[in-house]
MARTOR-184350 format. One line per 3 residues: their letters; for each residue x, y, z of N, C-alpha, C. Coordinates in steps of 0.05 Angstrom, whole numbers, padded with zeros to 5 digits. Layout:
BEGIN
A = X,Y,Z,X,Y,Z,X,Y,Z; ...;
This chain:
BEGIN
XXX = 00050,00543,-00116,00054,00552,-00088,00074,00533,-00075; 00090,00542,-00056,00115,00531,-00043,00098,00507,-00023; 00105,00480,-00020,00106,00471,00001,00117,00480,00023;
XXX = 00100,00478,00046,00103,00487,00075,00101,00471,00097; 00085,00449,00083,00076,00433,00112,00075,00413,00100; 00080,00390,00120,00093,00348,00115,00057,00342,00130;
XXX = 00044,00332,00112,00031,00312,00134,00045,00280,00127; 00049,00269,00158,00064,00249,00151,00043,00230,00160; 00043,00211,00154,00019,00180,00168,00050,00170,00188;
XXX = 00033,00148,00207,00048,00132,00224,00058,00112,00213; 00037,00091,00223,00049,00067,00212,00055,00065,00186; 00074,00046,00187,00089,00039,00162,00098,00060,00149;
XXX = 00101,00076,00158,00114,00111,00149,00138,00117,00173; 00131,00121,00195,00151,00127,00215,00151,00104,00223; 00138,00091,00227,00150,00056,00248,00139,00026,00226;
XXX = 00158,00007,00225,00146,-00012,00211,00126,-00030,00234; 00102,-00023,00222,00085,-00041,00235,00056,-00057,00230; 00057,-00084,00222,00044,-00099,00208,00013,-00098,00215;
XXX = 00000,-00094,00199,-00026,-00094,00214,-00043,-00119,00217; -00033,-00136,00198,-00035,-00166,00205,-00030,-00185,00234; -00012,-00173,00244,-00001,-00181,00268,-00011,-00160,00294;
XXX = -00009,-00142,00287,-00019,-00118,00301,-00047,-00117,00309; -00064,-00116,00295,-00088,-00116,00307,-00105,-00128,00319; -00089,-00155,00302,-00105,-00185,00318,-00097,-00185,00352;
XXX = -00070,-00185,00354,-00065,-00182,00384,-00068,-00156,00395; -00073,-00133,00383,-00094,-00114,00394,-00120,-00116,00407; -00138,-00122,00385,-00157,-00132,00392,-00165,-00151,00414;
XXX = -00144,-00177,00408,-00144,-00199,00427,-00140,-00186,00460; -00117,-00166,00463,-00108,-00162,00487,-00136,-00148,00499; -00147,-00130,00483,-00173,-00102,00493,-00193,-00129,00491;
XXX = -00193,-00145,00486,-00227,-00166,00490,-00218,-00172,00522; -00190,-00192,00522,-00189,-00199,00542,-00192,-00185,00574; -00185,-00160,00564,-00169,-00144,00587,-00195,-00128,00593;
XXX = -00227,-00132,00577,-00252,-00122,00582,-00264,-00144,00581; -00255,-00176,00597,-00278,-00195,00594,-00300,-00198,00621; -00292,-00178,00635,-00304,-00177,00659,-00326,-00161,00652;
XXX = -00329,-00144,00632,-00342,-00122,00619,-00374,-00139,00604; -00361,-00155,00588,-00370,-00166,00575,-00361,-00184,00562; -00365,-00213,00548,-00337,-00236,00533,-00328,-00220,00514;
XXX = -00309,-00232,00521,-00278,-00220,00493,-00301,-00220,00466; -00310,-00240,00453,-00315,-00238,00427,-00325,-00223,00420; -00349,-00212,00447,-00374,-00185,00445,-00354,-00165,00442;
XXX = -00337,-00161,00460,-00318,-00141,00456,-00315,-00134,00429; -00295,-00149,00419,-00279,-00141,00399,-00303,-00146,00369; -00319,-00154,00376,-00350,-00154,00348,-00354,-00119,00350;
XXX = -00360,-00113,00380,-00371,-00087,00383,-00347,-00068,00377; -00323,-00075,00380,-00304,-00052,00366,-00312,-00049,00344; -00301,-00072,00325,-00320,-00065,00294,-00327,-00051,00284;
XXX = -00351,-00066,00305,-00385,-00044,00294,-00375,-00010,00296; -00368,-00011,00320,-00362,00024,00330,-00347,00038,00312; -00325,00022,00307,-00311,00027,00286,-00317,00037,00255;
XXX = -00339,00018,00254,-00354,00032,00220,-00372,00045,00219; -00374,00051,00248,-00398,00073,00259,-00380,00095,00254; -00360,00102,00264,-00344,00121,00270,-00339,00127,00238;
XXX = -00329,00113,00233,-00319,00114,00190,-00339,00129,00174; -00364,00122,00188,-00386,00121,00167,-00399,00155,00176; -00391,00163,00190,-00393,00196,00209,-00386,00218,00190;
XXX = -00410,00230,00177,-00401,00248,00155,-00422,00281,00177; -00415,00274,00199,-00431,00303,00224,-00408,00316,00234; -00404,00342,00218,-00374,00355,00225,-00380,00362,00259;
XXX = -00398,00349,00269,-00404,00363,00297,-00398,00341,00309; -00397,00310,00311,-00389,00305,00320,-00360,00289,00316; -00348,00281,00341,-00319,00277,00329,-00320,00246,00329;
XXX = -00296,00241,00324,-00295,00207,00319,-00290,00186,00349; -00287,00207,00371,-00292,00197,00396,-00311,00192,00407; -00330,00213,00396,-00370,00209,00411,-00376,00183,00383;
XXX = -00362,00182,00360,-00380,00169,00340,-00368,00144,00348; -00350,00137,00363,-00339,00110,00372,-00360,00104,00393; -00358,00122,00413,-00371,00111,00440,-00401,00103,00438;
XXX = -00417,00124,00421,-00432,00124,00416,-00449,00092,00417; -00450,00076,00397,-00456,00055,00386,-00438,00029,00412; -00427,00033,00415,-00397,00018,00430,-00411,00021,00467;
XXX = -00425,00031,00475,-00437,00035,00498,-00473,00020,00493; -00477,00031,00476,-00499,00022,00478,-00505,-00005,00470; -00486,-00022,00456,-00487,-00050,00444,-00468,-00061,00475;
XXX = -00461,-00054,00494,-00456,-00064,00517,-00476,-00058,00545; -00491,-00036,00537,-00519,-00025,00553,-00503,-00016,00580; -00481,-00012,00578,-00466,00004,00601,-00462,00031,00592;
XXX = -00455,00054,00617,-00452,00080,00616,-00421,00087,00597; -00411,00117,00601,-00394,00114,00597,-00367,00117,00627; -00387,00127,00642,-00365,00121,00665,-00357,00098,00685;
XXX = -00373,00074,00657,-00368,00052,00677,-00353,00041,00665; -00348,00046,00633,-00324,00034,00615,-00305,00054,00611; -00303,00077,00610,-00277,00088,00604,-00257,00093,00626;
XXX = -00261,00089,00645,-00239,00074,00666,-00228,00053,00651; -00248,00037,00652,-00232,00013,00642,-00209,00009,00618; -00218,00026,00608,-00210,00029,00567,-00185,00041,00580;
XXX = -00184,00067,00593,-00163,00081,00594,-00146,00064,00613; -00150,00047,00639,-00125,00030,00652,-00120,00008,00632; -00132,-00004,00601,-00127,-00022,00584,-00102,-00005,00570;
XXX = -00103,00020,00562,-00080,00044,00542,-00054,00038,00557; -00068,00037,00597,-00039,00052,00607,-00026,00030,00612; -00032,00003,00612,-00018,-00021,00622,-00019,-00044,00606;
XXX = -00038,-00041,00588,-00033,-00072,00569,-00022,-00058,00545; -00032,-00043,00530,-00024,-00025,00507,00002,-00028,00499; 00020,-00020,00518,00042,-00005,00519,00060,-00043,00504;
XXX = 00040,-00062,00516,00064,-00092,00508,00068,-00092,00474; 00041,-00084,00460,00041,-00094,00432,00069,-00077,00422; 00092,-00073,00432,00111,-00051,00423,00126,-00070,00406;
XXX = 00119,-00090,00425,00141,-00118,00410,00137,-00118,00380; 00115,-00115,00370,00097,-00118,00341,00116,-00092,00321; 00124,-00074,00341,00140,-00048,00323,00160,-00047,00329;
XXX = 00174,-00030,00305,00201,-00033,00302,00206,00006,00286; 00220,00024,00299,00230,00046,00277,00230,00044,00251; 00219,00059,00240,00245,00065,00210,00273,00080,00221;
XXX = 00288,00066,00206,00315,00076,00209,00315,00104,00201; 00331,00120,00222,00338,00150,00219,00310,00168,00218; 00287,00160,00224,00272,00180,00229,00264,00199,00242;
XXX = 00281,00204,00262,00278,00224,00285,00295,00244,00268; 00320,00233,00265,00341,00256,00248,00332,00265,00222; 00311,00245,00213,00288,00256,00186,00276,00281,00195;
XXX = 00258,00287,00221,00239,00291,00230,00254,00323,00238; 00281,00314,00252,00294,00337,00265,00291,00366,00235; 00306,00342,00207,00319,00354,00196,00296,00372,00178;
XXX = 00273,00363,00180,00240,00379,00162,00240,00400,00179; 00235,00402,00212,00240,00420,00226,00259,00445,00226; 00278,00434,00224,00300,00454,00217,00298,00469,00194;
XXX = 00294,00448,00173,00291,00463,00149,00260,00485,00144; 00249,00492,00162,00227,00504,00171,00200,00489,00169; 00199,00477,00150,00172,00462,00154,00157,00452,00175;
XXX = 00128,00457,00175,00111,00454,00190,00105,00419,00190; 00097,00405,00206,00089,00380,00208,00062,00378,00225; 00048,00358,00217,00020,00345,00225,00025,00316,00221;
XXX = 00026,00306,00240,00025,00267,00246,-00003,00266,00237; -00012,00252,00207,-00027,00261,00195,-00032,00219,00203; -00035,00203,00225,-00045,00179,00229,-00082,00176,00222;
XXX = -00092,00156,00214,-00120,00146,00221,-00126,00155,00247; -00138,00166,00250,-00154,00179,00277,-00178,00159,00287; -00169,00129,00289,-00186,00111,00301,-00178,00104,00324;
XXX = -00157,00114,00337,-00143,00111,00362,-00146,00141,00380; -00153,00129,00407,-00141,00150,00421,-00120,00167,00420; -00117,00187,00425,-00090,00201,00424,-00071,00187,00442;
XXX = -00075,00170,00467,-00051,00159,00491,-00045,00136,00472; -00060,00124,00441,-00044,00098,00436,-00037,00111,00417; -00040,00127,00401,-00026,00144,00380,00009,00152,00393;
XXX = 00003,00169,00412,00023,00184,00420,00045,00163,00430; 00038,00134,00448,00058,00120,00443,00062,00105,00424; 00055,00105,00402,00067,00094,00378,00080,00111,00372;
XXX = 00081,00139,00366,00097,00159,00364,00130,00158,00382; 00121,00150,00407,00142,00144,00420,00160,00122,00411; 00149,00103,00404,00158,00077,00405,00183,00084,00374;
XXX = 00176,00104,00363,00181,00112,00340,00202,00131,00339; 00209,00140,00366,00222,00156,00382,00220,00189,00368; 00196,00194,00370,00190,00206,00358,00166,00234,00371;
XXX = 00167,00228,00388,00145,00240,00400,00152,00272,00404; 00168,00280,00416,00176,00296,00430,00186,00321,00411; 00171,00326,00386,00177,00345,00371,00147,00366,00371;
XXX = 00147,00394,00367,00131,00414,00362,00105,00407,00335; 00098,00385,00336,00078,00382,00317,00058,00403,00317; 00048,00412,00291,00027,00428,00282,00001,00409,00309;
XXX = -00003,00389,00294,-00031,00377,00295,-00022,00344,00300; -00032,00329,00314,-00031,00297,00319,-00064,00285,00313; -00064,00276,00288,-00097,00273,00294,-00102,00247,00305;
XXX = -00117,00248,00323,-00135,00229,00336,-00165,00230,00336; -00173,00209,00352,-00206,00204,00351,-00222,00223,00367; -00199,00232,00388,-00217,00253,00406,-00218,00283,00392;
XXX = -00198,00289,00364,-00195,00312,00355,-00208,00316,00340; -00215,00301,00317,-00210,00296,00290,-00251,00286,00287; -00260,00286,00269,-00294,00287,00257,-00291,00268,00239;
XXX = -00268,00258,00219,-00268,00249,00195,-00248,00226,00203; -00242,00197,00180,-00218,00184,00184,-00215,00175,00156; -00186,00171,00146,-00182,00156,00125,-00206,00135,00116;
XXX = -00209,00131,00088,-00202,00142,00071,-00217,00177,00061; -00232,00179,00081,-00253,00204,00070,-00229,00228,00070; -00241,00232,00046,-00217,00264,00030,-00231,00284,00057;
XXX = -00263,00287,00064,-00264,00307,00088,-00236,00299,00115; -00235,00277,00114,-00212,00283,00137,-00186,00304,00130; -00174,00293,00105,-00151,00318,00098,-00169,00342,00086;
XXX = -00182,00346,00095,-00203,00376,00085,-00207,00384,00120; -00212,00378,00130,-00208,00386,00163,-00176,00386,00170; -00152,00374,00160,-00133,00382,00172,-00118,00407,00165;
XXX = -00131,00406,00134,-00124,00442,00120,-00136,00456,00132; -00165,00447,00144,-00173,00480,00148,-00166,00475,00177; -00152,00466,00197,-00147,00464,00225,-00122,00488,00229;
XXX = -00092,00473,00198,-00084,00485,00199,-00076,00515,00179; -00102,00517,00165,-00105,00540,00161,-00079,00543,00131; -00081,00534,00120,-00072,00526,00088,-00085,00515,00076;
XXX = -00072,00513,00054,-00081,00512,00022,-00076,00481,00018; -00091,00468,-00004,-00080,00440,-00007,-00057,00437,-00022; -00050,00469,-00034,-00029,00471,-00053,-00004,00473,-00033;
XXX = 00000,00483,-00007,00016,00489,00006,00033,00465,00027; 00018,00435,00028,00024,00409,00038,00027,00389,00028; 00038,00370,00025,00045,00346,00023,00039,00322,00039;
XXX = 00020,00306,00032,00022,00278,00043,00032,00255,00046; 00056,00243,00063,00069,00221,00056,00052,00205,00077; 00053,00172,00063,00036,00156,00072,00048,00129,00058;
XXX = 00046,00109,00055,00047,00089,00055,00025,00068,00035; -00003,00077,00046,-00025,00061,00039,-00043,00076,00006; -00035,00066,-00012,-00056,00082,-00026,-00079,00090,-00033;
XXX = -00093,00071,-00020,-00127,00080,-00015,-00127,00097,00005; -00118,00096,00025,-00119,00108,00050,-00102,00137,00047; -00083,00138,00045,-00062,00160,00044,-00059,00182,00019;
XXX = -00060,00165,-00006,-00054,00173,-00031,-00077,00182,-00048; -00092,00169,-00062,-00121,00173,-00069,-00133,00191,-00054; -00144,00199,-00035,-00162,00218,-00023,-00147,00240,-00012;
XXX = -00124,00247,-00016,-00111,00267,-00003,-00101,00275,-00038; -00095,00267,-00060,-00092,00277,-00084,-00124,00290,-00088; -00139,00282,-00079,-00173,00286,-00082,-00184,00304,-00079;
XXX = -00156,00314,-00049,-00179,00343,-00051,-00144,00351,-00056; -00127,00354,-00076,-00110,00372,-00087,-00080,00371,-00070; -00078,00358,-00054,-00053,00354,-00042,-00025,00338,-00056;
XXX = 00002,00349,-00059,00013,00334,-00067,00022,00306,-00057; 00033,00287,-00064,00040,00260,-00045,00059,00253,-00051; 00073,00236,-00031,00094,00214,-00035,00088,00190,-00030;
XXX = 00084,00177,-00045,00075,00148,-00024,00111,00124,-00022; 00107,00121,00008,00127,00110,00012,00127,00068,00006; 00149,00072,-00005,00150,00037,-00024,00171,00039,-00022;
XXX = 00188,00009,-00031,00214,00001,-00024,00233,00018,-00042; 00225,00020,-00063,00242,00035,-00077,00236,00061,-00092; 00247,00073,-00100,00242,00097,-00113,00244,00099,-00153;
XXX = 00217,00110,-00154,00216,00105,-00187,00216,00133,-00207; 00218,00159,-00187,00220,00188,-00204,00187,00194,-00203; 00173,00182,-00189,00147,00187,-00196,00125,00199,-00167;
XXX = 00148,00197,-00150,00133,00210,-00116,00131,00184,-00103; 00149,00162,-00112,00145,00143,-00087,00171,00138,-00088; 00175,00128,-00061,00205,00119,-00047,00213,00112,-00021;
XXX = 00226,00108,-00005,00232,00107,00020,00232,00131,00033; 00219,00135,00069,00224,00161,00083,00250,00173,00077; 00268,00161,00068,00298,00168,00063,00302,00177,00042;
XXX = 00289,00169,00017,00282,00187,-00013,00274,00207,-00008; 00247,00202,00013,00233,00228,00004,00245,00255,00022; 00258,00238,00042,00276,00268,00059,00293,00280,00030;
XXX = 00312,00263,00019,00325,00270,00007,00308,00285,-00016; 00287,00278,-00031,00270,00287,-00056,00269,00314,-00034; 00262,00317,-00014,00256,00347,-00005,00266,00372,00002;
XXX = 00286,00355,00010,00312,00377,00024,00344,00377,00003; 00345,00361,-00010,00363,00366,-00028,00354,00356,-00060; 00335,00381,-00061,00325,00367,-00094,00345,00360,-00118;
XXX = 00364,00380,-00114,00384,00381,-00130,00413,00364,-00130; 00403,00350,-00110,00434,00335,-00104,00434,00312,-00134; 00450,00307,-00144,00459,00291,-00158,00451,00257,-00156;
């Protein structure tokens, strides 16, 4: 069956960005910027936790936004309308600094333009452990935002997260194809590669170089896609 649809991952796929560096001052900025809430350390212990609460969520009923809050409210014994103010002025004003931490891949908008054009469907196929306002500016930061995506998954959309093959089993059936009919490019191979071959999807996983075997640079794999035949 013809490929039709790109799920692409974010980081380290469309923007280079370290998660070594990244999360720590993630984390660090959301403890600080909720120490009035509770101390930074409780903070960022209780992300964690929420966090492998949310991972560990195999209830197609609920999504990975109630399975965050869930645990994440009650290990602070506050409501949720006394912290998600807070959470959401932390997205719209501290968030936006960690940009420093990222950097583009070169030519990926004109990547992005050129799958479009060539009809293919796309799904920003990211970990859905983020809100969609820190997703979508990473997207930006990626300059990248501003295209007709199928699907953006996030925590408020999405039931499942990397590595579980149910997450790319909910984005087929969202968008209503075959696993024969998409492609996953990604970066990480536990996360991206392994569980999206799992439930039958083809892949590219992106690495510095290219070996004839489905890995290469976003720039290979535009090229592996749109001009198979070039020389």
């Amino acid at each position: 069956m013809t490929i039709t649809t790109i799920l692409l991952d974010l980081d380290d796929t469309l923007i280079h960005n370290s998660t070594d560096r990244f999360i720590p001052a993630y984390l660090k900025s959301l403890g600080n910027y909720l120490s009035d809430i509770a101390p930074a350390e409780e903070i960022i212990s209780l992300v964690f936790h929420a966090i492998e609460e949310m991972q560990a969520n195999q209830d197609v009923a609920v999504t990975n936004y109630d399975a965050f809050y869930r645990p994440f409210l009650q290990g602070l014994k506050l409501s949720y309308e006394q912290v998600h103010p807070r959470v959401t002025a932390f997205y719209r004003q501290v968030y936006p600094e960690l940009r420093r931490f990222v950097t583009p891949v070169p030519q990926v908008r004109q990547f992005i333009a050129d799958f479009f054009e060539a009809g293919y469907r796309i799904c920003i196929a990211t970990n859905p452990l983020f809100p969609a306002t820190a997703i979508e500016q990473r997207l930006a930061w990626a300059d990248a935002l501003d295209f007709p995506y199928e699907l953006i998954t996030t925590m408020e959309t999405m039931h499942f997260s990397k590595p579980n093959p149910r997450y790319y089993q909910e984005i087929l059936a969202r968008l209503d194809i075959s696993a024969a009919e998409a492609i996953m490019v990604g970066d990480n191979p536990e996360h991206d590669i392994a569980p999206a071959r799992q439930v039958g999807l083809a892949t590219w996983r992106i690495t510095a170089a290219a070996d004839g075997a489905g890995n290469g640079s976003l720039a290979e794999f535009h090229d592996w896609l749109l001009h198979p035949h070039k020389p």
